[in-house]
N, C-alpha and C positions, 0 to 999 in steps of 0.2 A: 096209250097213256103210259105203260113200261115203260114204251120206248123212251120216251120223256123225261122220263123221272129217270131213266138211266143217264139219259146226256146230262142232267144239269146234276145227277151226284156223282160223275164225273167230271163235270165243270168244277163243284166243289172241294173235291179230294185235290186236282192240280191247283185250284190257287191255295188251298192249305198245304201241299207240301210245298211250293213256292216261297208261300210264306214261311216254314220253316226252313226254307235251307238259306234266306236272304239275312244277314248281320242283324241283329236289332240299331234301332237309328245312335248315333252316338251324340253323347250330351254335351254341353258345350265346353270347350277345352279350358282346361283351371289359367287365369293369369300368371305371365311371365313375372318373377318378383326381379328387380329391377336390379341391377348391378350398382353397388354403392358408389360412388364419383370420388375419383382419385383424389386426396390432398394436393390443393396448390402447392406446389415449388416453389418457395418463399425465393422475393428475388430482393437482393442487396443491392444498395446504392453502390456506385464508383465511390468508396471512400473506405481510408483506413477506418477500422474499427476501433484505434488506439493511436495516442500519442503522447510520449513521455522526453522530459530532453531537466538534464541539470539543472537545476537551482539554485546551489548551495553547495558550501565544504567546510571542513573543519582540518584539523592535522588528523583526524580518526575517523570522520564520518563524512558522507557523503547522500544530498538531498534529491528525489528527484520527483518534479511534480508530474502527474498523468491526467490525463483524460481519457474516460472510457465511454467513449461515444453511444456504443450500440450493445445492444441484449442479444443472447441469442436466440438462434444461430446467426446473425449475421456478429455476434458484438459476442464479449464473456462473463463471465457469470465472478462476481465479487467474494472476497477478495483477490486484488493481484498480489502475484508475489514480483518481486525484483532482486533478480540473479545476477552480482557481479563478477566480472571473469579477470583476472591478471592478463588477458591479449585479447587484441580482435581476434583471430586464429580462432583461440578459444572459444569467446562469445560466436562466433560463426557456426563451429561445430557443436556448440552447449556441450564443451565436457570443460570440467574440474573448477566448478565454480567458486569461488573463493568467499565469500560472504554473501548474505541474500535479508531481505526485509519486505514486512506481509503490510498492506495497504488496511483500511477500514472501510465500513461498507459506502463511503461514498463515490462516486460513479469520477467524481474531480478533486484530487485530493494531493497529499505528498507522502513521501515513503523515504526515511530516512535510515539507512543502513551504515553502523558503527562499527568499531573496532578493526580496523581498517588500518594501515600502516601510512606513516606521515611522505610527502613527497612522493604519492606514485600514483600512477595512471590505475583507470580500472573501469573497464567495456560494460555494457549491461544491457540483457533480455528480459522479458514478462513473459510468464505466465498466468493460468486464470484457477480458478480455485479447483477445477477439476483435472487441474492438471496440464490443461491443452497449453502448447508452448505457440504464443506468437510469433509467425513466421517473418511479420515485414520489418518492428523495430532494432536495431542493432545500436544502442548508445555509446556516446562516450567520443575522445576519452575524457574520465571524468577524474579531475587532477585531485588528491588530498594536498592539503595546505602542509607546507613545512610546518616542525616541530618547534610547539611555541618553548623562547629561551626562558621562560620561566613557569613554575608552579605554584598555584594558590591552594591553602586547606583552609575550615574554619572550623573551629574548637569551640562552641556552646558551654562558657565556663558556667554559668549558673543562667537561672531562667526562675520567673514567678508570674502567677496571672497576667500580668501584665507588660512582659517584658522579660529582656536577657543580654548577657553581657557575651562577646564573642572576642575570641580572638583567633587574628587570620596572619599565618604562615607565610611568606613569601619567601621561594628559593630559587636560586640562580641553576639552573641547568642548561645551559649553554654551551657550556667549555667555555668561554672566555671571560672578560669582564664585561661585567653589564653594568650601564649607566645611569639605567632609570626602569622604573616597573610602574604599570599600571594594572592593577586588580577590576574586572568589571562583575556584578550578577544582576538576577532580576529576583524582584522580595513574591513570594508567592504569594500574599496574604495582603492583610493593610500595617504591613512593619513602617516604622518610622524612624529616624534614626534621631537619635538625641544628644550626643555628642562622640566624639572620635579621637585619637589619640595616636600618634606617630603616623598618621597619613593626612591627606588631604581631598577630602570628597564633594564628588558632586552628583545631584541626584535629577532624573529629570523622569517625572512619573513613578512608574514601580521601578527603571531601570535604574544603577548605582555602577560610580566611575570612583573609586577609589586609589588614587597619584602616592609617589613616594614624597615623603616630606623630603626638606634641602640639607638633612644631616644621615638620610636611610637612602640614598637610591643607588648607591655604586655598590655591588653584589659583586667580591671573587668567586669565578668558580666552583657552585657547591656552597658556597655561601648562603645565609638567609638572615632576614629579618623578621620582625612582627609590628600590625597595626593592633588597635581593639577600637570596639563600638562599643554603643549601651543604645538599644534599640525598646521603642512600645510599642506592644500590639496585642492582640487578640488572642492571636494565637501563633506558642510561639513555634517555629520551624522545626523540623526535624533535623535538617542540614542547609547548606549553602553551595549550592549549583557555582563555583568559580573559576575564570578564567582569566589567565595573567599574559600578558604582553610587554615588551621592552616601549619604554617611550626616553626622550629626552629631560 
């Protein structure tokens, strides 16, 4: 019976050190937490993002309508501005820009940029409001209108609730003789006009065409004459927005 009892508490001390020299079982391994999924790569259409081309001129200003097709990043971001340059050269390299005018927040709009010299060409680029310069547009060239041979002012001699008497300036700046002048504006409000005096008008909506009468239209030089009106309205103007041109 020793004998016995010896083998099996032999038996038992080897599977107990067994048991401690074996690893304890290991628990189940914690989940891999997933790697986040790259942002698509937004992909752009084949197509300009922008396009702008002349509309318009004056002997000072110059109009140019755009479209801003896309948002970005494929499109830019509101307002444009429009940079114009004295040479393509220039516009090609964007240095020494000569006048520039900022767009409003709409995505199709015009941009009209003034004080511009009469008779001359002038190239033009966009940029977007943070600055980024459009690489594909290069405009132009975008001609100002010669110097008109005459100038119109209007002088607001009295005014009342209802109305106001003006009188408008007409002077020959030409250098030579001029034969005829035509005065145009447009009435901001709901002016009417009620009679006239040393011109001859005509009106078509808010817009007014005001002609030299047959004893005022031949201007030497530096010469000038004067019409007047007596206009009702609501309210009256501050000024008169005018523009004069030679006519027959």
């Amino acid at each position: 019976m020793n004998r016995t009892f010896g083998v099996v508490l032999a038996a038992a001390t080897l599977t107990l050190a067994a048991a401690l020299a074996s690893p304890a079982a290991a628990g189940p391994a914690p989940a891999a937490t997933p790697a986040p999924a790259p942002s698509p790569t937004p992909v752009c259409p084949p197509a300009l993002p922008l396009s702008a081309l002349v509309t318009g001129a004056t002997a000072t200003s110059v109009t140019i309508t755009y479209s801003a097709f896309m948002i970005p990043p494929c499109g830019y971001d509101l307002p444009i501005t429009v940079h114009l340059f004295g040479s393509r050269d220039d516009a090609v390299g964007w240095q020494d820009p000569v006048a520039d005018g900022t767009s409003g927040p709409e995505r199709f709009g015009t941009v009209t940029v003034g004080g511009l010299t009469p008779d001359t060409d002038y190239w033009f680029r966009i940029s977007d409001a943070t600055g980024i310069r459009d690489p594909y547009v290069i405009g132009g060239p975008a001609r100002t209108g010669g110097q008109p041979p005459c100038t119109a002012t209007a002088t607001i001699d009295s005014a009342w609730g209802s109305g106001f008497v003006a009188t408008v300036t007409v002077r020959n700046t030409s250098g030579g003789q001029l034969d005829g002048w035509r005065v145009q504006w447009r009435w901001s409000g709901d002016e009417r006009i009620q009679s006239v005096w040393n011109a001859v008008v005509q009106t078509t909506a808010a817009d007014v065409t005001a002609g030299h009468a047959g004893y005022n239209g031949s201007l030497a030089p530096g010469g000038s004459t004067t019409f007047g009106l007596l206009a009702a309205t609501s309210s009256v103007p501050a000024a008169l927005a005018l523009t004069c041109a030679g006519s027959s």
